[in-house]
Backbone bond lengths (Angstrom), bond angles and torsions (degrees), N, CA, C in turn:
res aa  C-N    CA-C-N  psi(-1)  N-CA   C-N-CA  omega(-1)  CA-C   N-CA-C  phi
1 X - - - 1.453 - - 1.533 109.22 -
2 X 1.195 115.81 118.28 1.336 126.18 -177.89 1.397 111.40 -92.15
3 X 1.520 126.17 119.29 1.015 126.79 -178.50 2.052 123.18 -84.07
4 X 1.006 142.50 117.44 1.041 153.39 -162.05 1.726 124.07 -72.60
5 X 1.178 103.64 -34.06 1.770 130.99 -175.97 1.249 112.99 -124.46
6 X 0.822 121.42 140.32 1.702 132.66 167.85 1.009 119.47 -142.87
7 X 1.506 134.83 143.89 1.683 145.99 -128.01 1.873 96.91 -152.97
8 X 1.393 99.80 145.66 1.224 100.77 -169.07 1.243 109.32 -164.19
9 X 1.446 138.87 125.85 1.868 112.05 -176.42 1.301 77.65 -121.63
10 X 1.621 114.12 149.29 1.526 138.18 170.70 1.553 98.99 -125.16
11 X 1.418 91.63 132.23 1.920 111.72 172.77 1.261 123.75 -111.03
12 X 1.158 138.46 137.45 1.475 149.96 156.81 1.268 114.97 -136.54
13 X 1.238 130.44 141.96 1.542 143.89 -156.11 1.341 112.34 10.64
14 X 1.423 122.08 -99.13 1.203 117.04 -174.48 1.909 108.55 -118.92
15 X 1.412 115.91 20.52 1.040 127.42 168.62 1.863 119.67 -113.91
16 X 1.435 84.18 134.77 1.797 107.62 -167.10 1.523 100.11 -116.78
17 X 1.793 111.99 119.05 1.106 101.68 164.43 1.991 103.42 -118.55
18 X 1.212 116.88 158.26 1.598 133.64 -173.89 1.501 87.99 -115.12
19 X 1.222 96.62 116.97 1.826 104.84 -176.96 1.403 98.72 -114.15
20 X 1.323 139.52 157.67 1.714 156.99 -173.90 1.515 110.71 -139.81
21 X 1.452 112.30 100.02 1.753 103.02 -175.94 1.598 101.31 -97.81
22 X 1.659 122.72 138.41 1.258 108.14 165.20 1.463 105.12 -128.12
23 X 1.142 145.76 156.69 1.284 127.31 153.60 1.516 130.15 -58.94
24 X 1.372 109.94 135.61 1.546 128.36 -138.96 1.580 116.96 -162.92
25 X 1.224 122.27 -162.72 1.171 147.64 -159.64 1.687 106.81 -120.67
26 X 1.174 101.18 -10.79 1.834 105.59 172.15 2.060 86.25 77.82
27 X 1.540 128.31 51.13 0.948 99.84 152.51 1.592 123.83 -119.49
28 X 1.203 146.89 153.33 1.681 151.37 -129.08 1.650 85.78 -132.91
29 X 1.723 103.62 115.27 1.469 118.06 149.12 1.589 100.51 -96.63
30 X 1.076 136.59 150.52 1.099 140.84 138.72 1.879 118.88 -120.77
31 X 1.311 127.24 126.69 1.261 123.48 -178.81 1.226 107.94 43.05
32 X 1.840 109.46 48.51 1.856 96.41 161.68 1.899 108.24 78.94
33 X 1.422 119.27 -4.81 1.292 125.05 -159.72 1.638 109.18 -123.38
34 X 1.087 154.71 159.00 1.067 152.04 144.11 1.551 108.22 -56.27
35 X 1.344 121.64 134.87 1.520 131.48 -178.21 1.725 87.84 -63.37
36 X 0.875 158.18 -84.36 1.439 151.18 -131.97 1.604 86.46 -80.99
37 X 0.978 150.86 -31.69 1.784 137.07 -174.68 1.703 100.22 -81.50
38 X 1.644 118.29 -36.25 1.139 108.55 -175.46 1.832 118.73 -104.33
39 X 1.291 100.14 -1.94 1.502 118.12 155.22 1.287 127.38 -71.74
40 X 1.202 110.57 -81.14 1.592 148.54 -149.83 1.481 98.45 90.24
41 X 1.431 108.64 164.57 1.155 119.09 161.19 1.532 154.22 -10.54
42 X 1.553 105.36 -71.42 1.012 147.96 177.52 1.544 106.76 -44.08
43 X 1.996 99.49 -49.41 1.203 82.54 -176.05 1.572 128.85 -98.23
44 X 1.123 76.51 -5.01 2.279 94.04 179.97 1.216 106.99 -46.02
45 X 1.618 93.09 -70.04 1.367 107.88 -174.49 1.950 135.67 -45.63
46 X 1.260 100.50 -52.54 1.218 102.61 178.21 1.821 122.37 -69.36
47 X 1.823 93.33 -56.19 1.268 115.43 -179.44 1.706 112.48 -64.53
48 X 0.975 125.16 -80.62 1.284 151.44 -138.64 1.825 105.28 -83.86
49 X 1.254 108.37 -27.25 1.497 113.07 166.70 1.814 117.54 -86.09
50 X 1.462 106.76 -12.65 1.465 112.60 -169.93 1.349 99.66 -43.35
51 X 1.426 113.39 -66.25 1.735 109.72 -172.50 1.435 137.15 -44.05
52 X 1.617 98.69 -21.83 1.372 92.79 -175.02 1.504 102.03 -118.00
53 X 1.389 131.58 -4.68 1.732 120.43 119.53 0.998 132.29 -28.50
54 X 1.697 139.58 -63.08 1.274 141.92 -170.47 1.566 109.88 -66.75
55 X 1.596 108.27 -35.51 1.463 114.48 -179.69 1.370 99.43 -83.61
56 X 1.246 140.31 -3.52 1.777 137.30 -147.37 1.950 103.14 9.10
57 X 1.487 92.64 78.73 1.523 93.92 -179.73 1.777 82.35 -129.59
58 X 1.289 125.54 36.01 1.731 119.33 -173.21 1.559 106.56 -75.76
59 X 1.437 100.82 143.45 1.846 93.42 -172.11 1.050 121.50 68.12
60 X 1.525 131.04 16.43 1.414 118.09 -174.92 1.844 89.25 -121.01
61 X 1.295 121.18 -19.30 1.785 109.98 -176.70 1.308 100.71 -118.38
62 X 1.691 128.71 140.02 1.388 123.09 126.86 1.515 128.85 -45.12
63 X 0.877 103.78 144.98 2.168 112.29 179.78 1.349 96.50 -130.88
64 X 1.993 105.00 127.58 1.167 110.33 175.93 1.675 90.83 -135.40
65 X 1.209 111.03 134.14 1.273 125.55 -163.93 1.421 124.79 -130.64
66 X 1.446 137.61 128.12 1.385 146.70 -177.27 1.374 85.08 -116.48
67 X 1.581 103.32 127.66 2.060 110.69 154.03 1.397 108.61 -146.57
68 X 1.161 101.46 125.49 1.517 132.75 166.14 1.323 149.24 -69.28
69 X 1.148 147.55 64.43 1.441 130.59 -167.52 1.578 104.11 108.31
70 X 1.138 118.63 144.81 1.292 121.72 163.56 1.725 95.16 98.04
71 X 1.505 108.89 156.52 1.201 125.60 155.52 1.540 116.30 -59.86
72 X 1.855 109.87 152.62 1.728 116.37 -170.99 1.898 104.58 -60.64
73 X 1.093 115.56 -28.98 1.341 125.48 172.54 1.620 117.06 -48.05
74 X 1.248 117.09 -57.03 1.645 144.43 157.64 0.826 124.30 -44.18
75 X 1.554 96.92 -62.20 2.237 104.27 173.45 1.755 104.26 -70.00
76 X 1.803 105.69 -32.56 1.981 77.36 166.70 1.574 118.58 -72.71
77 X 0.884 116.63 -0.49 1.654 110.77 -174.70 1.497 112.91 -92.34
78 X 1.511 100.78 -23.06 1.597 112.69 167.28 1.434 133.62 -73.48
79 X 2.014 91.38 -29.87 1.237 102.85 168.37 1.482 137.65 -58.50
80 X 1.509 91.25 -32.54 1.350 108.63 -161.51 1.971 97.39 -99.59
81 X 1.188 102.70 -16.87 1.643 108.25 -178.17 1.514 98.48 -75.13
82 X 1.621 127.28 -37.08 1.181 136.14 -159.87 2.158 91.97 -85.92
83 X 1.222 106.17 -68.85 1.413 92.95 174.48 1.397 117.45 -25.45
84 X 1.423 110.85 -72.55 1.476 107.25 -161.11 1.152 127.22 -69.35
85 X 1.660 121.26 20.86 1.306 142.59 -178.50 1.503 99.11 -106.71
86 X 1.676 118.00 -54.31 0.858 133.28 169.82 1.852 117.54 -36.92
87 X 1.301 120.59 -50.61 1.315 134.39 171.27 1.525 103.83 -64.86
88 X 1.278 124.39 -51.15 1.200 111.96 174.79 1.688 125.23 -42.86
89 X 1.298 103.93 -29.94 1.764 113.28 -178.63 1.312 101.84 -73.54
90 X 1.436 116.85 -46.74 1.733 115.33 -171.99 1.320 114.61 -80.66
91 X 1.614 114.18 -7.83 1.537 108.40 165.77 1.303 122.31 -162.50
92 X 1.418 143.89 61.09 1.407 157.03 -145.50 1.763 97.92 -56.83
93 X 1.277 135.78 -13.82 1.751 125.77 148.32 1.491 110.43 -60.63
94 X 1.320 131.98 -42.29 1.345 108.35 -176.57 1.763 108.98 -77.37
95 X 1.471 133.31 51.34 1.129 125.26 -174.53 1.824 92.76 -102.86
96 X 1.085 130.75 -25.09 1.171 130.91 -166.81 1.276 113.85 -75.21
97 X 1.599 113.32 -51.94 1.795 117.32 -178.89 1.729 93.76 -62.58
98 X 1.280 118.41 -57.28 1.325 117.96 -170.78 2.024 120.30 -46.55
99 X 1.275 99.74 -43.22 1.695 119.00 158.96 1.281 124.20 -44.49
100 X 1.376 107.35 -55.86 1.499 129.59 171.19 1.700 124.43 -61.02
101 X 1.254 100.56 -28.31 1.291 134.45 173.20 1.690 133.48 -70.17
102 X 1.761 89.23 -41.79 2.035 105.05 168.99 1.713 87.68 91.86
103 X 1.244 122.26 -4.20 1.393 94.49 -172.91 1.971 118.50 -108.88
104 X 1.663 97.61 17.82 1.416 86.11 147.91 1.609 132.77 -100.22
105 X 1.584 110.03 -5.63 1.327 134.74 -165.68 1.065 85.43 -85.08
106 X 1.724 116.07 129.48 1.816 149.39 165.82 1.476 100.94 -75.47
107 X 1.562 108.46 109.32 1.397 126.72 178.41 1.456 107.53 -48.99
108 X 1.327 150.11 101.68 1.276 145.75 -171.59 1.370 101.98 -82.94
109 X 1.244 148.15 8.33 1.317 129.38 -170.36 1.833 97.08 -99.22
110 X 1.471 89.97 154.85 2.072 99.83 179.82 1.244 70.15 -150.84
111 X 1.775 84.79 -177.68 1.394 121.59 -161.49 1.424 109.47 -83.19
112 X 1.113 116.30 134.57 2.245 100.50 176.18 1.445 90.51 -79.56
113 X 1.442 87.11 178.83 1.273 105.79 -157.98 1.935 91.75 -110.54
114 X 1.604 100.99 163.04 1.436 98.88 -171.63 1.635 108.02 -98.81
115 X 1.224 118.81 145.53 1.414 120.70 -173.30 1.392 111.55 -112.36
116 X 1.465 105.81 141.24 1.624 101.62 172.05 1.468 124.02 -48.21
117 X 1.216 105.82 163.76 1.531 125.28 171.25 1.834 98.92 79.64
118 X 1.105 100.54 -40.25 1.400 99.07 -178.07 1.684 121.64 -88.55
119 X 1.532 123.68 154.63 1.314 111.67 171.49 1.695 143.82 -64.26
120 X 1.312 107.52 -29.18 1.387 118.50 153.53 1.620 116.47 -149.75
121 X 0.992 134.39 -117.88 1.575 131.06 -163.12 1.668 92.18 -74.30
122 X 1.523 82.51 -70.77 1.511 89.73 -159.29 2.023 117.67 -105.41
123 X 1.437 107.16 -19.51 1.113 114.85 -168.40 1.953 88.65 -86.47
124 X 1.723 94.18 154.92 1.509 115.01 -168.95 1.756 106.85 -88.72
125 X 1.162 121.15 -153.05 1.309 154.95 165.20 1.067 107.31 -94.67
126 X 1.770 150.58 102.67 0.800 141.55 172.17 2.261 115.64 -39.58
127 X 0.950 74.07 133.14 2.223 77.79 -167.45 1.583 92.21 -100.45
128 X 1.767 80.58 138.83 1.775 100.03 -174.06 1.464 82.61 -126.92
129 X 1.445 115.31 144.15 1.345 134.36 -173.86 1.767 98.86 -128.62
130 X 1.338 136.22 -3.44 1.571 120.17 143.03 1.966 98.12 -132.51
């Protein structure tokens, strides 16, 4: 039984994207939008295609994508965290280039949190001495 769809959620900070791989034409819905109308450029290209470079699987899946939360910067990092999870389902050999790569590993860094007395995480109160 050959499965048709494949499901994948990729995380970065506080952005969640739900990725859908089918075999395709390599074209990118994201949120109902074309990835380059709801991107720009900049970020398609570099970010968001990495996975299916490293796998050279380009043009071979549609990507249909829900992302949540977080800045467009975040949700591309989710995008592309969620793809390359996604590829992992449609082919458990490309786990190695992808490994080798950093792009199946879930970015653990968030935001600190801000502490009293001070102005945000780490920066102070500007200090007046008269």
């Amino acid at each position: 039984m050959a499965q048709d769809r494949f499901y994948a959620t990729g995380k970065r900070k506080t952005a969640v994207a739900r990725v859908w791989l089918t075999p395709g034409t390599g074209k990118m819905i994201v949120n109902e939008m074309e990835a380059d109308a709801y991107f720009g450029q900049i970020f398609k290209n570099q970010r968001i295609n990495k996975p299916f470079k490293v796998t050279e699987t380009a043009e071979q899946y549609d990507v249909i994508a829900t992302l949540r939360g977080g800045g467009k910067s975040a949700q591309a990092d989710a995008l592309c965290h969620g793809i390359s999870k996604a590829l992992l389902e449609t082919n458990p050999e490309v786990r190695l280039p992808l490994k080798q790569s950093g792009l199946i590993t879930r970015d653990p860094r968030e935001k600190e949190r801000k502490k009293y007395g001070q102005k945000g995480a780490r920066a102070k109160f500007q200090f007046s001495k008269r």
